[in-house]
ROZA-723075 format. One record per residue (C-alpha): x, y, z; residue number from 1; residue in one letter. Coordinates in nm, 3 decimals, padded with zeros to 5 digits, always signed. Example, Ala and Ser with C-alpha at 12.3 -4.5 7.8 and 13.67 -1.06 7.14 Angstrom:
<recs>
+---------+---------+---------+-----+--------+
|       X |       Y |       Z | num | residu |
+---------+---------+---------+-----+--------+
| +01.230 | -00.450 | +00.780 |   1 |      A |
| +01.367 | -00.106 | +00.714 |   2 |      S |
+---------+---------+---------+-----+--------+
</recs>
This chain:
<recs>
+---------+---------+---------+-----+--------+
|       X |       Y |       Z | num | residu |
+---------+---------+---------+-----+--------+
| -05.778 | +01.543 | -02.792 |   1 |      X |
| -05.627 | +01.694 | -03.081 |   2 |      X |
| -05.312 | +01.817 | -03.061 |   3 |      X |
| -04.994 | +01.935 | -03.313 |   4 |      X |
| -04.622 | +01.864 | -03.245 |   5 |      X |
| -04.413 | +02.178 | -03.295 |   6 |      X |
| -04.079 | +02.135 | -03.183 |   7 |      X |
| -04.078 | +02.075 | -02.845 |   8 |      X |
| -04.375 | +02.202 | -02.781 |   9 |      X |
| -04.732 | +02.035 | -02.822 |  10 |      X |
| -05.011 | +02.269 | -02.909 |  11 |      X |
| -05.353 | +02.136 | -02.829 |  12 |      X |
| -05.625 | +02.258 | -03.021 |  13 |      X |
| -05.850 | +02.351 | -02.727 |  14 |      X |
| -05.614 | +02.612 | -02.592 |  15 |      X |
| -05.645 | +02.982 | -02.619 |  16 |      X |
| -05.517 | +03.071 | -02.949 |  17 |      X |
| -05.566 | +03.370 | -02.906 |  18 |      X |
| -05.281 | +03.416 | -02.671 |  19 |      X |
| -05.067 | +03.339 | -03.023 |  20 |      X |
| -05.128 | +03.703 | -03.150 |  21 |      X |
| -04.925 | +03.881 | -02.858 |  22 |      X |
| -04.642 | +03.640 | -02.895 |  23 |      X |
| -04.450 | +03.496 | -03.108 |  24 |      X |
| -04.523 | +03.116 | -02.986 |  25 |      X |
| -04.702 | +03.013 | -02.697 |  26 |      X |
| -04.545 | +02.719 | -02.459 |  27 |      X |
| -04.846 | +02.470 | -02.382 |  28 |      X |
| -04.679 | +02.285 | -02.163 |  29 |      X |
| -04.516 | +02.577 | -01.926 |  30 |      X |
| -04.813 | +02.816 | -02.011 |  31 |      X |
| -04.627 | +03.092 | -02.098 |  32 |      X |
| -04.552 | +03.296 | -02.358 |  33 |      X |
| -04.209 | +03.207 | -02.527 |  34 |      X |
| -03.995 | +03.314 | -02.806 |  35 |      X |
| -03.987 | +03.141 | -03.118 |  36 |      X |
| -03.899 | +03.217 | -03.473 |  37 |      X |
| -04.217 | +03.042 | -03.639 |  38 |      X |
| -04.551 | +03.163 | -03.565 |  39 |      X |
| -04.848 | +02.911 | -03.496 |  40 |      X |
| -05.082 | +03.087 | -03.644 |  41 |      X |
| -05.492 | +03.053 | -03.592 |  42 |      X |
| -05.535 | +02.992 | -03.992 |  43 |      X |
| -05.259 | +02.676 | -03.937 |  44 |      X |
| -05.485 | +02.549 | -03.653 |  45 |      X |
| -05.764 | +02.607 | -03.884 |  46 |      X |
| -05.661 | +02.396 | -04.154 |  47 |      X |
| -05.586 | +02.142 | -03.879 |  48 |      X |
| -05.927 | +02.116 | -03.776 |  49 |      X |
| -06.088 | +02.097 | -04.147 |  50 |      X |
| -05.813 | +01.860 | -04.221 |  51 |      X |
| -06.047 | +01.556 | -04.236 |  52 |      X |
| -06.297 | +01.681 | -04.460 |  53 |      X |
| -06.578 | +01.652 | -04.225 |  54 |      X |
| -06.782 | +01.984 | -04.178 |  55 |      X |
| -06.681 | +02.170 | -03.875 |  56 |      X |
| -06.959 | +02.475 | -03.779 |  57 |      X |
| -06.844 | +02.825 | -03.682 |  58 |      X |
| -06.892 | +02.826 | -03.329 |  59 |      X |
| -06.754 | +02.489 | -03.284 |  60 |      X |
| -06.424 | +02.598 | -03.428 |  61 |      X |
| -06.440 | +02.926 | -03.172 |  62 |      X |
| -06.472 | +02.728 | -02.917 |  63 |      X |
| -06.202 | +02.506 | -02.926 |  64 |      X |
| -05.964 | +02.829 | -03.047 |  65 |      X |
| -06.059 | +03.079 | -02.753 |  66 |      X |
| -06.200 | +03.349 | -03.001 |  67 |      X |
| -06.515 | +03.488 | -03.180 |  68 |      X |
| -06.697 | +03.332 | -03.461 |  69 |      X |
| -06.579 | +03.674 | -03.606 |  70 |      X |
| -06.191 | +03.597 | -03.619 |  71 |      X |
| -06.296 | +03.251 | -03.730 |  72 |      X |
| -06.437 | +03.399 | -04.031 |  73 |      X |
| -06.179 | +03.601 | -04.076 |  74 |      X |
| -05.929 | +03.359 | -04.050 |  75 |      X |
| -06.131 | +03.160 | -04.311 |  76 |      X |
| -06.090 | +03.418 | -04.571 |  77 |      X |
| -05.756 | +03.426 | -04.492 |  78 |      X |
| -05.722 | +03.069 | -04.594 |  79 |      X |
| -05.980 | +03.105 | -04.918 |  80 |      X |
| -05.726 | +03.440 | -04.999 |  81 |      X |
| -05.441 | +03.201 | -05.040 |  82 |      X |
| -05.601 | +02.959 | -05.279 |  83 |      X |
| -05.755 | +02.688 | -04.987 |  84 |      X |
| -06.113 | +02.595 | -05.118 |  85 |      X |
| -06.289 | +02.632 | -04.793 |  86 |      X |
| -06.672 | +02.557 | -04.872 |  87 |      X |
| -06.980 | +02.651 | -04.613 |  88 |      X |
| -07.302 | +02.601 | -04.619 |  89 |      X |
| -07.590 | +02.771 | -04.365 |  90 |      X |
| -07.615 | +02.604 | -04.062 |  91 |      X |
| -07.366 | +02.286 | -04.217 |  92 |      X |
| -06.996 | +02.474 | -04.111 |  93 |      X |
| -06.708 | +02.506 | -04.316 |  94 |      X |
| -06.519 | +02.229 | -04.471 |  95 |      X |
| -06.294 | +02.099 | -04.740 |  96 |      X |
| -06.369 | +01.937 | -05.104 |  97 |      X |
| -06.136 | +01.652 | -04.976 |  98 |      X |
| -05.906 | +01.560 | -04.664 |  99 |      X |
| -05.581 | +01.715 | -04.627 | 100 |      X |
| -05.276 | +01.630 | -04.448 | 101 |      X |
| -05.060 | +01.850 | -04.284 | 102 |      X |
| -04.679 | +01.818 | -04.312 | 103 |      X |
| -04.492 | +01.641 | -04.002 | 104 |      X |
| -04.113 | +01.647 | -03.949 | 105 |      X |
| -04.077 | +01.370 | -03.720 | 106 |      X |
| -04.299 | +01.130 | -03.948 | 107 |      X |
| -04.120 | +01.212 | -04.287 | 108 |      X |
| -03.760 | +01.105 | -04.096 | 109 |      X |
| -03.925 | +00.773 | -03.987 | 110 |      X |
| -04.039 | +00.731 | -04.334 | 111 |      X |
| -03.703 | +00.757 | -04.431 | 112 |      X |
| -03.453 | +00.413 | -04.469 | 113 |      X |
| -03.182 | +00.400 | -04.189 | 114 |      X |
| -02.892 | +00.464 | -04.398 | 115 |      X |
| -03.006 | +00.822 | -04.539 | 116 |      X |
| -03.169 | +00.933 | -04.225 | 117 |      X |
| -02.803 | +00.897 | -04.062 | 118 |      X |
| -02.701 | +01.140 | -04.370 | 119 |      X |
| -02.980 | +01.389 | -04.340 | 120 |      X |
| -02.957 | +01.728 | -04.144 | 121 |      X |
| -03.232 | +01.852 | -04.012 | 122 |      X |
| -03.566 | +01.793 | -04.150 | 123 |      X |
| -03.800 | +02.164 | -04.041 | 124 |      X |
| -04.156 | +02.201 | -04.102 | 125 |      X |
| -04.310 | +02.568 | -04.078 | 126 |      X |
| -04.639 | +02.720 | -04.110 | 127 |      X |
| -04.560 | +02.981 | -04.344 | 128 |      X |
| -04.250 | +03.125 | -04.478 | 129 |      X |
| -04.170 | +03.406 | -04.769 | 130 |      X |
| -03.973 | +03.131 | -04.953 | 131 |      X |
| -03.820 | +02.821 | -04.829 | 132 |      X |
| -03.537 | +02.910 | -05.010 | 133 |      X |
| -03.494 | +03.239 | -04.859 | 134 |      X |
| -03.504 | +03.038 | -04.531 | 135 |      X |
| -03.204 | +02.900 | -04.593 | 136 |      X |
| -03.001 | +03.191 | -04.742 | 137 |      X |
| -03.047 | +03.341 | -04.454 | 138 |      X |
| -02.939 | +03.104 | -04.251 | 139 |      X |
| -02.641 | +02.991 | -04.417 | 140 |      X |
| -02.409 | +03.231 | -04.241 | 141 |      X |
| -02.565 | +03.031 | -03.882 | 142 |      X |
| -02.367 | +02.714 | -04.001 | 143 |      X |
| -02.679 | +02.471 | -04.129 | 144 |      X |
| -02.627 | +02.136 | -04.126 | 145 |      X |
| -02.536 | +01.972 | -04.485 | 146 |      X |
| -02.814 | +01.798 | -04.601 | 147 |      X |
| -03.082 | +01.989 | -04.391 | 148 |      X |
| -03.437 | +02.084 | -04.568 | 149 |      X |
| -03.689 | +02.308 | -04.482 | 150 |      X |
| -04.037 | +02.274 | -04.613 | 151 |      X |
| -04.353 | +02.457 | -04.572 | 152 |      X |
| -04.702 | +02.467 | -04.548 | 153 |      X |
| -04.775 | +02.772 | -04.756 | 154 |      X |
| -04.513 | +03.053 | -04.888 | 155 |      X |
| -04.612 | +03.404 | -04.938 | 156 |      X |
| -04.332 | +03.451 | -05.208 | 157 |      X |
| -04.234 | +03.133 | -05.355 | 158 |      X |
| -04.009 | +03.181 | -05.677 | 159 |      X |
| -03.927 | +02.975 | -05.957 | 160 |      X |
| -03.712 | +02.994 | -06.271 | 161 |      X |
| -03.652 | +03.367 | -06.450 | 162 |      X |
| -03.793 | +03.554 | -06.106 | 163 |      X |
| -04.186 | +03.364 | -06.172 | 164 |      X |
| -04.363 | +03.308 | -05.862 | 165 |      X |
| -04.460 | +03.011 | -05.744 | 166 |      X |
| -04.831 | +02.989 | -05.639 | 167 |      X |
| -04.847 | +02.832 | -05.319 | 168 |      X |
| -05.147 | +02.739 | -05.153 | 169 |      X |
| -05.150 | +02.566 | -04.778 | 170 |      X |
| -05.165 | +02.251 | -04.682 | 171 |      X |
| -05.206 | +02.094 | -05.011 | 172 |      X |
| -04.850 | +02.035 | -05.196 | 173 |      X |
| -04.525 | +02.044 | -05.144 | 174 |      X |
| -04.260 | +02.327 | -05.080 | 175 |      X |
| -03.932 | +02.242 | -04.998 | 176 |      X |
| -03.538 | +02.382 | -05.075 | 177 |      X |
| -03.252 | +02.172 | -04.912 | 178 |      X |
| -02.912 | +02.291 | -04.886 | 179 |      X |
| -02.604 | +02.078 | -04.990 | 180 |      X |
| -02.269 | +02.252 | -04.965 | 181 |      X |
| -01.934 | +02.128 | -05.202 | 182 |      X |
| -01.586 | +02.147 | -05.169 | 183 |      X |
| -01.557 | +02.218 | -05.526 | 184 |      X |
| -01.632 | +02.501 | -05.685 | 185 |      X |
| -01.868 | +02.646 | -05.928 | 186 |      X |
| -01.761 | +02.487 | -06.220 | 187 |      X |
| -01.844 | +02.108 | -06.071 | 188 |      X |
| -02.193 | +02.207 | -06.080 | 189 |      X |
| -02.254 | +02.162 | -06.442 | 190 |      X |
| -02.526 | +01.987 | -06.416 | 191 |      X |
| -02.670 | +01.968 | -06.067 | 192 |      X |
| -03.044 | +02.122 | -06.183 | 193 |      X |
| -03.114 | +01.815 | -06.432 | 194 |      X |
| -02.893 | +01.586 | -06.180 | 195 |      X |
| -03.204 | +01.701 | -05.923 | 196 |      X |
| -03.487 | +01.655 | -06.184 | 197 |      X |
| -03.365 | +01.294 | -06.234 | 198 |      X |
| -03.360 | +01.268 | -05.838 | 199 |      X |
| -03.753 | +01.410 | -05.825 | 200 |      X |
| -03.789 | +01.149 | -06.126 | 201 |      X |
| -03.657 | +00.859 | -05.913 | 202 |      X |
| -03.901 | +00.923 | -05.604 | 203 |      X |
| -04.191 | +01.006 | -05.852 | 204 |      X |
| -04.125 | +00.632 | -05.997 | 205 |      X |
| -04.067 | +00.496 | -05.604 | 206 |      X |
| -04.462 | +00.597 | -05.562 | 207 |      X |
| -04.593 | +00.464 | -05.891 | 208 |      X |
| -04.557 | +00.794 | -06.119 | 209 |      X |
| -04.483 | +00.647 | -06.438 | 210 |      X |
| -04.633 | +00.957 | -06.682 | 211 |      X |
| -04.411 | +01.246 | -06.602 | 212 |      X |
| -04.041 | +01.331 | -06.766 | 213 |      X |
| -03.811 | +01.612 | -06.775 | 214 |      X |
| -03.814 | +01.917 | -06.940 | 215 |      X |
| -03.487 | +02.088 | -06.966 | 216 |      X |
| -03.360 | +02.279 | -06.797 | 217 |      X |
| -03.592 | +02.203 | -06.423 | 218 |      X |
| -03.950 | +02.099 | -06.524 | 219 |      X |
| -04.139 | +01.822 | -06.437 | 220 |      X |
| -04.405 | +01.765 | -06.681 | 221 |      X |
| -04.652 | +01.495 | -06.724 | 222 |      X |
| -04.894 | +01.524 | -07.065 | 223 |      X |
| -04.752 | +01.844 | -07.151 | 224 |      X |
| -04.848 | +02.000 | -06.789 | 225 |      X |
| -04.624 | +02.126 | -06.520 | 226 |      X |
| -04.618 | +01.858 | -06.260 | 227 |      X |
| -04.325 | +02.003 | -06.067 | 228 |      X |
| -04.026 | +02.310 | -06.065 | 229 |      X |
| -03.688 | +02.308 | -05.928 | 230 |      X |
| -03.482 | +02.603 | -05.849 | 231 |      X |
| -03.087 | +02.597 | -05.806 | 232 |      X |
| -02.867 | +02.901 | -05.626 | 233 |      X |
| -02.535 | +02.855 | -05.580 | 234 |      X |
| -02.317 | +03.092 | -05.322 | 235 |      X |
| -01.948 | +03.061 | -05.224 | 236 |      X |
| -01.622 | +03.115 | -05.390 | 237 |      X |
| -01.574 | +03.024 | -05.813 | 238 |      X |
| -01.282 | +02.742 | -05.684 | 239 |      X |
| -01.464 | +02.628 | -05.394 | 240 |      X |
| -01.616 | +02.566 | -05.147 | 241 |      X |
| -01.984 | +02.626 | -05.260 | 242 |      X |
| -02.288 | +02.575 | -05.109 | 243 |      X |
| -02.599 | +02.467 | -05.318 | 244 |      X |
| -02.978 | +02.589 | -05.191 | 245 |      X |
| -03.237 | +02.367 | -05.434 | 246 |      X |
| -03.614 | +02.477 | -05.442 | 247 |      X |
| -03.828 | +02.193 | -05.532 | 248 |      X |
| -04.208 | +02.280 | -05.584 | 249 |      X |
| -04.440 | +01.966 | -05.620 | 250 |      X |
| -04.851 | +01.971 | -05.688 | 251 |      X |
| -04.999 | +01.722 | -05.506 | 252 |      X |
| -05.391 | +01.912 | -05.572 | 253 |      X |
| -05.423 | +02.214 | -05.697 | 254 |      X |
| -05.764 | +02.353 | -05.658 | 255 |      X |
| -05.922 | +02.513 | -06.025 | 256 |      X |
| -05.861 | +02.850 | -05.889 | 257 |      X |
| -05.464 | +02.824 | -05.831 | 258 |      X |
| -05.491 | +02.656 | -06.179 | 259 |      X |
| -05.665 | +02.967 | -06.288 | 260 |      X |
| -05.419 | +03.183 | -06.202 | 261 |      X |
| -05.118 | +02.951 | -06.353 | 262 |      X |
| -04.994 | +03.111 | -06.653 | 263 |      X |
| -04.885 | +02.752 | -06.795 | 264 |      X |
| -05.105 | +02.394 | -06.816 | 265 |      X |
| -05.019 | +02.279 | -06.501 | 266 |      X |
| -05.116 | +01.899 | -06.321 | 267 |      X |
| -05.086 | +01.733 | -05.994 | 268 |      X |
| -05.058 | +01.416 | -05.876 | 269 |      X |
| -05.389 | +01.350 | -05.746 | 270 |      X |
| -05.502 | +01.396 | -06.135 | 271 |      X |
| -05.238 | +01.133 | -06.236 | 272 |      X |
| -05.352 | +00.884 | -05.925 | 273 |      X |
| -05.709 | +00.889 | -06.064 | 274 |      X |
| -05.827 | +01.187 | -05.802 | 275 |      X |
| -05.683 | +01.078 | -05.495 | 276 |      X |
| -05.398 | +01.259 | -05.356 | 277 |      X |
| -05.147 | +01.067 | -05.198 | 278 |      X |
| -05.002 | +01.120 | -04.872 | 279 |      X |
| -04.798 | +01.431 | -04.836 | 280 |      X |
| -04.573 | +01.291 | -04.551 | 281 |      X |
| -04.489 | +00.988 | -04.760 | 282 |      X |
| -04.428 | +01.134 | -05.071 | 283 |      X |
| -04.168 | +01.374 | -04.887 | 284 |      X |
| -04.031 | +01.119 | -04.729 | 285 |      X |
| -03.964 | +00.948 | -05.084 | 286 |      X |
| -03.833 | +01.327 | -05.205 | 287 |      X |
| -03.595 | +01.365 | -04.946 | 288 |      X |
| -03.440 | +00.968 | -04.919 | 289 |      X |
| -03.397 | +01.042 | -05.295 | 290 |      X |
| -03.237 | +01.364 | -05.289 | 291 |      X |
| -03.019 | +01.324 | -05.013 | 292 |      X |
| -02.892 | +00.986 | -05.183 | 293 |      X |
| -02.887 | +01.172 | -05.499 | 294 |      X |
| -02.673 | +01.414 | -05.387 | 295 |      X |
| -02.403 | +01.261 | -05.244 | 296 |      X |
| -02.384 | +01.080 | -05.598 | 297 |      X |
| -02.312 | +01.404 | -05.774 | 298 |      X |
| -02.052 | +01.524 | -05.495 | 299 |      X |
| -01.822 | +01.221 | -05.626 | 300 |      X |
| -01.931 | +01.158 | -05.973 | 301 |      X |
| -02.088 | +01.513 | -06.093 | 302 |      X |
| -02.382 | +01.477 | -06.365 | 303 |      X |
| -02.205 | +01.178 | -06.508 | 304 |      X |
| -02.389 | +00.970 | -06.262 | 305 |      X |
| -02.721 | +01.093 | -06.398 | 306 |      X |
| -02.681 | +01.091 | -06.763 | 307 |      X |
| -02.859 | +00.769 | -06.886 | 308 |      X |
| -03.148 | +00.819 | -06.638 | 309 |      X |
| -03.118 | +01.207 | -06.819 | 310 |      X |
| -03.168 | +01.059 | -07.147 | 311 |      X |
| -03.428 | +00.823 | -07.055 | 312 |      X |
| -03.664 | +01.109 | -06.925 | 313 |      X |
| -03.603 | +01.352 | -07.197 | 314 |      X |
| -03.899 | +01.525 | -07.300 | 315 |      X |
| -03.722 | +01.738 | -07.590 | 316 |      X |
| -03.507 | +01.482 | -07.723 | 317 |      X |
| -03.644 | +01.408 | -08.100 | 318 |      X |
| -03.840 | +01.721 | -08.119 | 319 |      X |
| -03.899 | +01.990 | -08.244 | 320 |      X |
| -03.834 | +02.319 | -08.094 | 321 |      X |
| -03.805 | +02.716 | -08.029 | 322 |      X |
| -03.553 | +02.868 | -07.843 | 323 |      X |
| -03.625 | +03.208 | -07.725 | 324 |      X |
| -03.304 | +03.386 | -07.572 | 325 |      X |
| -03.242 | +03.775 | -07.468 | 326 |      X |
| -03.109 | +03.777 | -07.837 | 327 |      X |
| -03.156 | +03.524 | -08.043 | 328 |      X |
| -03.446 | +03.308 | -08.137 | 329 |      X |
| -03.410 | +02.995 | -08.381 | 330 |      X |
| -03.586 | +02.646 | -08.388 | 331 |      X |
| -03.436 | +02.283 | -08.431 | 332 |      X |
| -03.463 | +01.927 | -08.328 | 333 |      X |
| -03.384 | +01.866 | -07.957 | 334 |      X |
| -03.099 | +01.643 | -07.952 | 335 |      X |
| -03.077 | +01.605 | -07.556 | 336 |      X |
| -02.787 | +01.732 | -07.363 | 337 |      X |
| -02.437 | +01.701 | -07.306 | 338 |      X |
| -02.161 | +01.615 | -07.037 | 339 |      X |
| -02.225 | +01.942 | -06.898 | 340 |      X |
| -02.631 | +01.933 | -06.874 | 341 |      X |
| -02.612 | +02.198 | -07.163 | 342 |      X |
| -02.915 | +02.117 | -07.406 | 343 |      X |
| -02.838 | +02.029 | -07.806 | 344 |      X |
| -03.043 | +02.168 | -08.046 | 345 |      X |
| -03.003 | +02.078 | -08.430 | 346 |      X |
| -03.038 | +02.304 | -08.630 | 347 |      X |
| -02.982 | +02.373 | -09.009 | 348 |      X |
| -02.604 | +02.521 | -08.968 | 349 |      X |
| -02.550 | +02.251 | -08.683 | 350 |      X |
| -02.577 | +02.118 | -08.364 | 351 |      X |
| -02.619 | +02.467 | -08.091 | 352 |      X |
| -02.514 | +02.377 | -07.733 | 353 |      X |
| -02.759 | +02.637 | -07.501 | 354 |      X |
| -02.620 | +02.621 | -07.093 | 355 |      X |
| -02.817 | +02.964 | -07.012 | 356 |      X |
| -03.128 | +02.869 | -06.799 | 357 |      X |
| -03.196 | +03.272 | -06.941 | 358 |      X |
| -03.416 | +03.132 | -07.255 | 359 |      X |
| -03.732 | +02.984 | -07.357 | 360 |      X |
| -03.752 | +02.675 | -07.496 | 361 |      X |
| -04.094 | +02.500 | -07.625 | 362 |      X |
| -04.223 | +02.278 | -07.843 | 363 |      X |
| -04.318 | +02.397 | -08.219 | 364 |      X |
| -04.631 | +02.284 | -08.169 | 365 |      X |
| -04.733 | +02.417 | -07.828 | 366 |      X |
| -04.953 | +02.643 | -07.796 | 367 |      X |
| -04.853 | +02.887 | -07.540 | 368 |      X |
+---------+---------+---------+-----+--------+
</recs>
């Protein structure tokens, strides 16, 4: 019997799902309708049932959800809308390119060594948010545990750097913000963005990733394509105490048409594994032990404690660049970055220290 953990409640796939449109969650094990802040949705349950690859037909998938072939199709499209490759053939059902796995709280904590999981807040898994990020803004007022992440499945209005978007298909990558508040203030976070990139660089090395490096200020790149994104707000008072929400977005497969619709070279990690995508759960797992131990790092030592490994993943460091700002543009030879995180450029009346995230900075010879 197939069945998803949510919570406290267990959702087996054979119930009426259609019960899930006049609530906001449905309690399988009461049988009533109950409150609840994320919606199970009949496109999650979807993906759940296409998860292994194997094609699924139409009326098979009705059945087990309590509704027509015509919401399942429906549903489908949903899916297909939000960058899911769903393939069907006549008379073969619907299924994926490739398994997927869907994201599971309790099973990325147990991944986790004993000594961070004690440290970690809560770990929350949702269907489908606006921004994971936003998640926790809002929430910060409630009194969120230090430490705590959210992550999601799929995010109607993911962000990154300079207001982008993030695409954000389901069920196929990683979208995650974590919130780590400071008793200092904003000034002791010189730093923290490239303090986190090192972090991401650690747990990309823990699962065999040896081809990626940082580009400053929050890019993970690997050959010259955007393997990953991080995102740092701070909130709170200049002197402290501050509270830190970090957006990290990580491509684990990224179907051609989200690539498509990238407006940079982007990669994932089932390109750098030779094809096969490893497992979402553990690779979170890795993201999370790494971050959490990360971060208690900087809260004593600042970005001191992630200089050398800094240094070591420099992408710009030796190279040549252009730096695009709101008004200013010049070029120079990266010279990597200082106590503060703030990138050196040489140039030919000196050395220009740039700690705006506000600019553009590529390489001479790139082509976009």
């Amino acid at each position: 019997m197939l069945a998803e953990t949510f919570g406290q409640y267990q959702c087996h796939a054979q119930a009426p799902l259609e019960w899930l449109k006049y609530a906001d969650a449905y309690d399988f094990l009461s049988h009533r309708a109950v409150p609840r802040r994320v919606v199970v949705t009949l496109a999650r349950e979807l993906l759940g049932a296409l998860a292994a690859g194997r094609p699924v037909s139409g009326a098979e998938l009705a059945r087990h959800a309590g509704v027509t072939r015509a919401a399942i199709w429906k549903q489908i499209e949903t899916l297909r809308q939000r960058g899911l490759p769903v393939e069907a053939r006549i008379g073969g059902g619907y299924h994926l390119p490739w398994p997927v796995q869907l994201l599971d709280g309790p099973a990325i904590r147990a991944h986790l060594p004993a000594a961070i999981e004690k440290r970690t807040g809560s770990i929350e898994v949702h269907w489908e948010l606006d921004s994971t990020s936003s998640e926790i803004q809002r929430r910060l007022p409630t009194g969120m545990p230090d430490l705590s992440f959210v992550l999601a499945e799929t995010q109607t209005a993911g962000r990154g750097r300079r207001g982008r978007s993030w695409l954000s298909p389901p069920g196929l990558n990683l979208y995650v913000s974590f919130l780590k508040r400071f008793d200092q203030g904003f000034a002791a976070m010189a730093g923290l963005s490239l303090a986190v990139g090192v972090m991401a660089m650690r747990a990309l090395d823990d699962l065999g990733v040896q081809t990626a490096g940082l580009k400053w200020p929050n890019d993970i790149l690997a050959g010259d394509a955007k393997l990953a994104g991080i995102l740092v707000e701070l909130s709170g008072e200049y002197q402290g105490p501050c509270a830190a929400v970090i957006g990290l977005g990580l491509n684990l497969r990224l179907p051609d048409a989200v690539r498509e619709q990238a407006s940079q070279a982007v990669t994932d990690l089932a390109a750098l594994a030779g094809g096969e995508a490893p497992d979402r759960n553990a690779v979170a797992a890795a993201m999370l032990a790494r971050l959490v131990e990360g971060l208690l790092d900087f809260e004593r030592e600042g970005f001191a404690a992630f200089a050398d490994d800094y240094a070591r993943f420099d992408l710009l460091r030796g190279v040549p660049l252009r730096v695009v700002g709101p008004r200013e543009e010049f070029t120079g030879i990266g010279e990597g970055v200082d106590a503060r995180g703030a990138l050196r450029v040489r140039t030919a009346d000196g050395v220009i220290d740039i700690d705006s995230a506000e600019v553009s900075v590529r390489k001479t010879d790139a082509t976009s």
